[in-house]
C-alpha positions, -999 to 999 in steps of 0.1 A, spaced: 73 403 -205 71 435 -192 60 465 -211 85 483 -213 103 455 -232 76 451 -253 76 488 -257 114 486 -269 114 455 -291 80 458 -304 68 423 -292 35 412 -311 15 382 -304 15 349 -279 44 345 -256 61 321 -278 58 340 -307 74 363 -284 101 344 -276 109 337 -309 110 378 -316 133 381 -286 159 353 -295 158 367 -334 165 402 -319 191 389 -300 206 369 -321 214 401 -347 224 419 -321 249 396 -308 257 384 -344 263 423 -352 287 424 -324 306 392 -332 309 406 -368 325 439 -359 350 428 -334 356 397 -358 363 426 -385 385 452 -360 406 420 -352 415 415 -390 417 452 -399 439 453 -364 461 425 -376 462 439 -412 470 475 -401 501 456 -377 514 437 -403 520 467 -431 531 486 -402 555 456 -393 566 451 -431 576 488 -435 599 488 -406 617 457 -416 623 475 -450 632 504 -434 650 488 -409 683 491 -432 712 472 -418 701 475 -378 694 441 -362 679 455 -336 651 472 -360 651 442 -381 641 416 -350 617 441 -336 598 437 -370 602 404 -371 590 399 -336 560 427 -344 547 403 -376 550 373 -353 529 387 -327 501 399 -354 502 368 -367 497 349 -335 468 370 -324 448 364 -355 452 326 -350 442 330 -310 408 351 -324 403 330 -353 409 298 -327 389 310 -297 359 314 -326 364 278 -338 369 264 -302 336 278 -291 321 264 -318 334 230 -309 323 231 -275 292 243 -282 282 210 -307 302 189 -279 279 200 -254 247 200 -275 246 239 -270 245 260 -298 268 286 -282 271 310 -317 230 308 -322 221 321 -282 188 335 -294 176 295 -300 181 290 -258 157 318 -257 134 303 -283 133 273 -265 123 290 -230 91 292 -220 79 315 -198 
Protein backbone atom coordinates (compact mmCIF):
# COMPACT_ATOMS: atom_id res chain seq x y z
CA UNK A 1 0.00 0.00 0.00
CA UNK A 2 1.11 3.23 -0.71
CA UNK A 3 0.57 6.16 1.61
CA UNK A 4 -1.33 8.06 0.00
CA UNK A 5 -3.99 5.26 -0.03
CA UNK A 6 -3.57 4.77 3.32
CA UNK A 7 -3.85 8.44 3.78
CA UNK A 8 -7.37 8.32 1.87
CA UNK A 9 -8.94 5.15 3.24
CA UNK A 10 -7.56 5.27 6.62
CA UNK A 11 -5.83 1.80 6.47
CA UNK A 12 -4.91 0.54 10.13
CA UNK A 13 -3.06 -2.51 10.97
CA UNK A 14 -1.25 -5.77 9.04
CA UNK A 15 -1.63 -5.95 5.37
CA UNK A 16 -4.41 -8.41 5.58
CA UNK A 17 -6.30 -6.58 7.93
CA UNK A 18 -5.80 -4.17 5.24
CA UNK A 19 -7.09 -5.93 2.67
CA UNK A 20 -10.01 -6.71 4.38
CA UNK A 21 -10.54 -2.65 4.88
CA UNK A 22 -10.04 -2.18 1.21
CA UNK A 23 -12.47 -4.85 -0.08
CA UNK A 24 -15.16 -3.54 2.72
CA UNK A 25 -14.55 -0.06 1.35
CA UNK A 26 -15.03 -1.24 -1.93
CA UNK A 27 -17.55 -3.17 -1.61
CA UNK A 28 -19.99 -0.03 -0.29
CA UNK A 29 -18.82 1.85 -2.71
CA UNK A 30 -19.59 -0.26 -5.50
CA UNK A 31 -22.78 -1.61 -3.68
CA UNK A 32 -23.75 2.30 -3.28
CA UNK A 33 -23.39 2.63 -7.03
CA UNK A 34 -25.33 -0.57 -7.96
CA UNK A 35 -28.15 0.72 -5.58
CA UNK A 36 -28.58 4.08 -7.20
CA UNK A 37 -28.52 3.16 -10.78
CA UNK A 38 -30.72 0.02 -9.69
CA UNK A 39 -33.07 2.87 -8.13
CA UNK A 40 -32.80 5.62 -11.37
CA UNK A 41 -33.72 2.53 -13.54
CA UNK A 42 -37.06 1.92 -11.60
CA UNK A 43 -37.87 5.68 -10.98
CA UNK A 44 -36.85 5.93 -15.03
CA UNK A 45 -39.27 3.17 -15.79
CA UNK A 46 -41.87 4.51 -13.37
CA UNK A 47 -41.68 8.16 -14.57
CA UNK A 48 -42.08 6.43 -18.52
CA UNK A 49 -44.92 4.51 -17.69
CA UNK A 50 -47.26 7.39 -16.10
CA UNK A 51 -45.92 9.42 -18.82
CA UNK A 52 -46.98 6.58 -21.25
CA UNK A 53 -50.47 5.95 -19.43
CA UNK A 54 -51.44 9.67 -19.70
CA UNK A 55 -50.97 9.81 -23.35
CA UNK A 56 -52.94 6.77 -24.13
CA UNK A 57 -55.75 8.58 -22.09
CA UNK A 58 -55.27 11.55 -23.70
CA UNK A 59 -54.71 10.00 -26.84
CA UNK A 60 -58.69 10.42 -27.64
CA UNK A 61 -59.72 8.62 -30.78
CA UNK A 62 -56.14 8.92 -32.70
CA UNK A 63 -54.49 5.60 -33.48
CA UNK A 64 -51.58 7.03 -34.11
CA UNK A 65 -51.34 8.57 -30.36
CA UNK A 66 -52.81 5.48 -29.06
CA UNK A 67 -49.94 2.94 -30.60
CA UNK A 68 -47.27 5.39 -29.75
CA UNK A 69 -48.38 4.85 -25.97
CA UNK A 70 -48.72 1.58 -26.34
CA UNK A 71 -45.39 1.15 -28.00
CA UNK A 72 -43.88 3.75 -25.19
CA UNK A 73 -45.27 1.22 -22.13
CA UNK A 74 -43.87 -1.73 -24.08
CA UNK A 75 -40.50 -0.29 -24.26
CA UNK A 76 -40.46 0.70 -20.35
CA UNK A 77 -41.51 -2.42 -19.71
CA UNK A 78 -38.90 -4.22 -21.57
CA UNK A 79 -36.07 -2.24 -20.16
CA UNK A 80 -36.91 -2.93 -16.62
CA UNK A 81 -36.81 -6.66 -17.41
CA UNK A 82 -33.26 -6.25 -19.44
CA UNK A 83 -31.86 -4.29 -15.98
CA UNK A 84 -33.62 -6.52 -13.64
CA UNK A 85 -32.21 -9.62 -16.09
CA UNK A 86 -28.63 -8.40 -16.61
CA UNK A 87 -28.64 -8.21 -12.46
CA UNK A 88 -29.87 -11.80 -12.09
CA UNK A 89 -27.62 -13.10 -15.06
CA UNK A 90 -24.53 -11.74 -13.46
CA UNK A 91 -25.47 -13.23 -10.53
CA UNK A 92 -25.72 -16.57 -12.21
CA UNK A 93 -22.54 -16.46 -13.81
CA UNK A 94 -20.82 -15.44 -11.02
CA UNK A 95 -22.01 -18.81 -8.67
CA UNK A 96 -21.42 -20.75 -12.16
CA UNK A 97 -17.99 -19.62 -12.24
CA UNK A 98 -17.23 -19.86 -8.44
CA UNK A 99 -16.84 -15.96 -8.60
CA UNK A 100 -18.75 -13.85 -6.45
CA UNK A 101 -19.20 -11.13 -9.10
CA UNK A 102 -21.90 -8.88 -6.81
CA UNK A 103 -19.40 -9.17 -3.57
CA UNK A 104 -15.91 -7.85 -5.62
CA UNK A 105 -14.37 -6.60 -2.34
CA UNK A 106 -14.03 -10.62 -1.23
CA UNK A 107 -11.42 -10.97 -4.54
CA UNK A 108 -9.58 -8.28 -2.75
CA UNK A 109 -9.87 -9.94 0.57
CA UNK A 110 -8.61 -12.87 -0.69
CA UNK A 111 -5.30 -11.16 -2.36
CA UNK A 112 -2.34 -11.04 -0.75
CA UNK A 113 0.05 -8.69 -1.33
Amino acid sequence: MGPIAEFLCGLTGSNEEKNAQIGNKFNSALSTIIGFLTAAAGLWFFIQFILAGFAWISAGGDKGALETARNRIFNSVIGLIIVVGAYVLVGVIGKVLGLDILNPGAIIQNLHF
